[in-house]
MDAnalysis code that builds the backbone (N, CA, C; Angstrom):
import MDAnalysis as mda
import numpy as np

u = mda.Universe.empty(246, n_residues=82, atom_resindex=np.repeat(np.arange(82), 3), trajectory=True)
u.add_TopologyAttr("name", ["N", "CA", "C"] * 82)
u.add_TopologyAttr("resid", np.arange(1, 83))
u.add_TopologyAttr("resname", ["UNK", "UNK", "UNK", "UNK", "UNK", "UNK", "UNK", "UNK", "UNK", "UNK", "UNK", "UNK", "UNK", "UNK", "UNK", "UNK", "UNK", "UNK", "UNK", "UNK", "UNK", "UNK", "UNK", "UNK", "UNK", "UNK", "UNK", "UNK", "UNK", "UNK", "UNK", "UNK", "UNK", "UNK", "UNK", "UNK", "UNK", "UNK", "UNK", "UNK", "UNK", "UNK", "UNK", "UNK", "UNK", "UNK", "UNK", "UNK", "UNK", "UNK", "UNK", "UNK", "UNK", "UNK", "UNK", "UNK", "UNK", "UNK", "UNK", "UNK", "UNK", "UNK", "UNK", "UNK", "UNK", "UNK", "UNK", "UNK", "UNK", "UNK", "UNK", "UNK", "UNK", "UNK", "UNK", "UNK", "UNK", "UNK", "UNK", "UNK", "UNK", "UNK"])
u.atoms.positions = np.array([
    [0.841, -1.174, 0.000],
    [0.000, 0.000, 0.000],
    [0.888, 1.239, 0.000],
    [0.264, 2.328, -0.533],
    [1.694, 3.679, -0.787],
    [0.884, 4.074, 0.313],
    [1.868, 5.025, 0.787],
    [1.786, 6.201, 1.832],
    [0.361, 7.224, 1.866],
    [0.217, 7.265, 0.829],
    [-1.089, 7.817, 0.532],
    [-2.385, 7.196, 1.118],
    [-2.375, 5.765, 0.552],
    [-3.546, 5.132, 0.779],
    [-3.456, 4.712, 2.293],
    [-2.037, 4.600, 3.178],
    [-1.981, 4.896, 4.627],
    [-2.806, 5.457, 5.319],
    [-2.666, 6.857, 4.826],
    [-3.593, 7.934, 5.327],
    [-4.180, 8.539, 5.320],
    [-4.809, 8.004, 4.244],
    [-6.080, 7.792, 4.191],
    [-7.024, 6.849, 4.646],
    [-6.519, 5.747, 4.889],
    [-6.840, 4.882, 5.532],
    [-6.873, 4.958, 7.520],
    [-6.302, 5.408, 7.437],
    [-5.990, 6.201, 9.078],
    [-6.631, 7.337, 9.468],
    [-7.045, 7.834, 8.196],
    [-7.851, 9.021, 8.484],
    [-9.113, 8.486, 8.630],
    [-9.793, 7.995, 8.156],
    [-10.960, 7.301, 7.896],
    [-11.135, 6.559, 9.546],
    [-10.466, 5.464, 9.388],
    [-10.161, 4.604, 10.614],
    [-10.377, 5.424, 11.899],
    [-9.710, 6.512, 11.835],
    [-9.394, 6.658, 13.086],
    [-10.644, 7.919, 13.719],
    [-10.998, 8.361, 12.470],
    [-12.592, 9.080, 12.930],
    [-13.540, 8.290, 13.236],
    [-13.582, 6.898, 12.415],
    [-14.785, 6.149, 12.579],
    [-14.563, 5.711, 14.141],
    [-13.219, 5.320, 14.752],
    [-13.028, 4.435, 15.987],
    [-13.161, 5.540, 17.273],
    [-12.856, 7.185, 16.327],
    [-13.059, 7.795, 17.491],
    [-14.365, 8.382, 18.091],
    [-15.276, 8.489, 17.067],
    [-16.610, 8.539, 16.884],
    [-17.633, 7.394, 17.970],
    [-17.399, 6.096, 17.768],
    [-17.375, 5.057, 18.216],
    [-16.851, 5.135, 20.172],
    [-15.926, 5.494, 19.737],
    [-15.636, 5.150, 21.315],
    [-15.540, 6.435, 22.112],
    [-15.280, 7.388, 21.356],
    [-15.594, 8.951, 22.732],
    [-16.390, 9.400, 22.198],
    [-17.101, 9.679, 20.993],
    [-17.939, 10.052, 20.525],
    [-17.869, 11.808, 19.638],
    [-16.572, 11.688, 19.468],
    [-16.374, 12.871, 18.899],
    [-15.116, 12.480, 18.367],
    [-14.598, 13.717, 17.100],
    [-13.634, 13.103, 16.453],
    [-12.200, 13.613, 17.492],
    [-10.868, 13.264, 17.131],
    [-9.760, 13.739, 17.913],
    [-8.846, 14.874, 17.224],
    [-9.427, 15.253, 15.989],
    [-9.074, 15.628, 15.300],
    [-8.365, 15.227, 14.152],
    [-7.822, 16.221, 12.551],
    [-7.472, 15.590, 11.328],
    [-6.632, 14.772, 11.745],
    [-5.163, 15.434, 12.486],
    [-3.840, 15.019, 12.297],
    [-3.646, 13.632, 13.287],
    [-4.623, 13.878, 14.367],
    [-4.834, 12.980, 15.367],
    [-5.220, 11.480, 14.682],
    [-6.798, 11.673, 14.273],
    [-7.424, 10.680, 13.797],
    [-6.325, 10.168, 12.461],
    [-5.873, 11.073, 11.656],
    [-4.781, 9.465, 11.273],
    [-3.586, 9.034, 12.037],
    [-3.091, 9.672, 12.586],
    [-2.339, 8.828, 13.808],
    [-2.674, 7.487, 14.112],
    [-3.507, 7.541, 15.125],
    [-4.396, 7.131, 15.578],
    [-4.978, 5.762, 14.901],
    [-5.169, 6.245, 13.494],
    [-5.899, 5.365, 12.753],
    [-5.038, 4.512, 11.927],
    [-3.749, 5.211, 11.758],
    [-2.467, 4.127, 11.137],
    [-1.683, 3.328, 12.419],
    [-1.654, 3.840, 13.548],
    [-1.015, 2.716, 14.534],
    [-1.911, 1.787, 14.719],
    [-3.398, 2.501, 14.779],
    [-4.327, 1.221, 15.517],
    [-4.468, 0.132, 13.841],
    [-4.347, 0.113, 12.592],
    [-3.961, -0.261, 11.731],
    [-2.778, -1.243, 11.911],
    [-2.092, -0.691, 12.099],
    [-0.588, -1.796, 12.625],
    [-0.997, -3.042, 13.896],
    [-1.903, -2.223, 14.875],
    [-2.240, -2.622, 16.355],
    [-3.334, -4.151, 15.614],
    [-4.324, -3.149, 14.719],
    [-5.274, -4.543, 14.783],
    [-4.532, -5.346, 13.436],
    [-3.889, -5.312, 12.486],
    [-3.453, -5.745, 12.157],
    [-2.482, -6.963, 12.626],
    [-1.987, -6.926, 13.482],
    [-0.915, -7.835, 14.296],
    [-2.100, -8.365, 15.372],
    [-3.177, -8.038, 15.905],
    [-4.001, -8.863, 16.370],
    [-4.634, -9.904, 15.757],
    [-5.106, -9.149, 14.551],
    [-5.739, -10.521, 13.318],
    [-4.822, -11.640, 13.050],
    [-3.856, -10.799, 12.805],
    [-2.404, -11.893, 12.454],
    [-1.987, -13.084, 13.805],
    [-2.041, -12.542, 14.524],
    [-2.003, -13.575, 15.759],
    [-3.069, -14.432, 16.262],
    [-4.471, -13.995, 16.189],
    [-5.342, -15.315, 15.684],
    [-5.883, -15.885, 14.505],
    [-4.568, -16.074, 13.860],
    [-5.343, -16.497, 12.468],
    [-6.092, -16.169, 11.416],
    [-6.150, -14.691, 11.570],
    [-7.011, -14.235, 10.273],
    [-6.000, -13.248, 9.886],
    [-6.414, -12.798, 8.453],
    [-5.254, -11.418, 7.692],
    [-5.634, -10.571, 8.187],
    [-4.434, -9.906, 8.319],
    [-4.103, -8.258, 8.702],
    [-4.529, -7.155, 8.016],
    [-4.153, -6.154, 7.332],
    [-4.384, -5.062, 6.710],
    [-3.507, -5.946, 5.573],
    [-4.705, -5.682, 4.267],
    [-4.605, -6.562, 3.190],
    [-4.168, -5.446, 1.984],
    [-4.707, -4.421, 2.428],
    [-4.958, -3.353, 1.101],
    [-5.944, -2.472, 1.840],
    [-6.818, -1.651, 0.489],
    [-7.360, -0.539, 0.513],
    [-9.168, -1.320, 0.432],
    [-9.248, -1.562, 1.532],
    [-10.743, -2.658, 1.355],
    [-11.170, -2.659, 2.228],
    [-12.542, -2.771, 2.095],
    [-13.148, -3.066, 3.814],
    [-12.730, -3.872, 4.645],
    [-12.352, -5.080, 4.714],
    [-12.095, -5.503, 5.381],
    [-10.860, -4.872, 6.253],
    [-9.759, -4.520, 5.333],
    [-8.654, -3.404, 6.049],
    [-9.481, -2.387, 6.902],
    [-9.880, -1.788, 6.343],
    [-10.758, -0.723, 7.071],
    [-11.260, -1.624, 8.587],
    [-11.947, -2.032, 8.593],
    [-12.365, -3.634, 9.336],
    [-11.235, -3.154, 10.772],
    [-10.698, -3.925, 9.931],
    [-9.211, -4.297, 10.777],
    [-8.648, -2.759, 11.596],
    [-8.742, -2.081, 10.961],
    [-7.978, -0.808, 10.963],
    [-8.868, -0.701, 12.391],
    [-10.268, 0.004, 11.935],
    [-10.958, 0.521, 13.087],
    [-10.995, -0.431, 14.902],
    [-11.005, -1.686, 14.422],
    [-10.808, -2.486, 15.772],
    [-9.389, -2.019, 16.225],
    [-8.250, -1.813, 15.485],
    [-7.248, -1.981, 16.208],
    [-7.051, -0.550, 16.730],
    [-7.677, 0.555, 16.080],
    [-7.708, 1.882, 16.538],
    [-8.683, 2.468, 17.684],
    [-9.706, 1.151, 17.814],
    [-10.880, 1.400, 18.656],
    [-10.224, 0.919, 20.108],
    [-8.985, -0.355, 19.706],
    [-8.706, -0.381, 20.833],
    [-7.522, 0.608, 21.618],
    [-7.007, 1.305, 20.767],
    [-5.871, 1.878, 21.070],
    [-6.645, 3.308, 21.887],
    [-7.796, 3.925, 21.417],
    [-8.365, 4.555, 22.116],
    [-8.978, 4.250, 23.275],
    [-9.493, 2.923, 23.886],
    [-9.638, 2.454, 25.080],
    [-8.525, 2.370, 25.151],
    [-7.106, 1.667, 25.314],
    [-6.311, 1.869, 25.997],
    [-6.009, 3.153, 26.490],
    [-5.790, 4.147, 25.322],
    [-5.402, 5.604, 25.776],
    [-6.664, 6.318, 26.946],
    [-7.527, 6.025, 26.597],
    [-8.462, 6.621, 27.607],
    [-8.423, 6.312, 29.191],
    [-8.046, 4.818, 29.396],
    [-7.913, 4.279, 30.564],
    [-6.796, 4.476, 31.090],
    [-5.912, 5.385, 30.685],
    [-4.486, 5.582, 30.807],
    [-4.606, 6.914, 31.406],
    [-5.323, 7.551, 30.892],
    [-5.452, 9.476, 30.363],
    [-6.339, 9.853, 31.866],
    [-7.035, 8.578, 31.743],
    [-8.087, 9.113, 33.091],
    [-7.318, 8.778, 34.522],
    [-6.337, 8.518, 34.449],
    [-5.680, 8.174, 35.644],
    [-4.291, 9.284, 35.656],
])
């Protein structure tokens, strides 16, 4: 995948996961952050039970992306509040 479709993909990801879990976005630069680590994050989760990772530019990536960004925002939140 080029750099482009990264982050775009992170951008996307990481509004939908932040939407989802605080209910507001974290902002542009944030939400792809956000949305390309948790990308890497759920990616290497899928990969470790047996299913594919971030495949490409597809829903299912997307898929992937938002779980692993949804969790990276519960982590950060449970972190932030303490």
């Amino acid at each position: 995948m080029s750099l482009l479709a990264w982050v775009i993909l992170g951008l996307i990801a990481g509004f939908i996961a932040s939407k989802i879990v605080s209910g507001t976005g974290q902002g542009a630069l944030m939400d792809i952050v956000i949305g390309i680590v948790g990308s890497i994050l759920g990616g290497w989760l899928f990969n470790t039970f047996g299913m594919a990772g971030v495949t490409g530019f597809n829903l299912y990536s997307l898929f992937v992306a938002i779980v692993g960004a949804g969790l990276l925002l519960v982590i950060y939140h449970a972190i932030a509040r303490n």
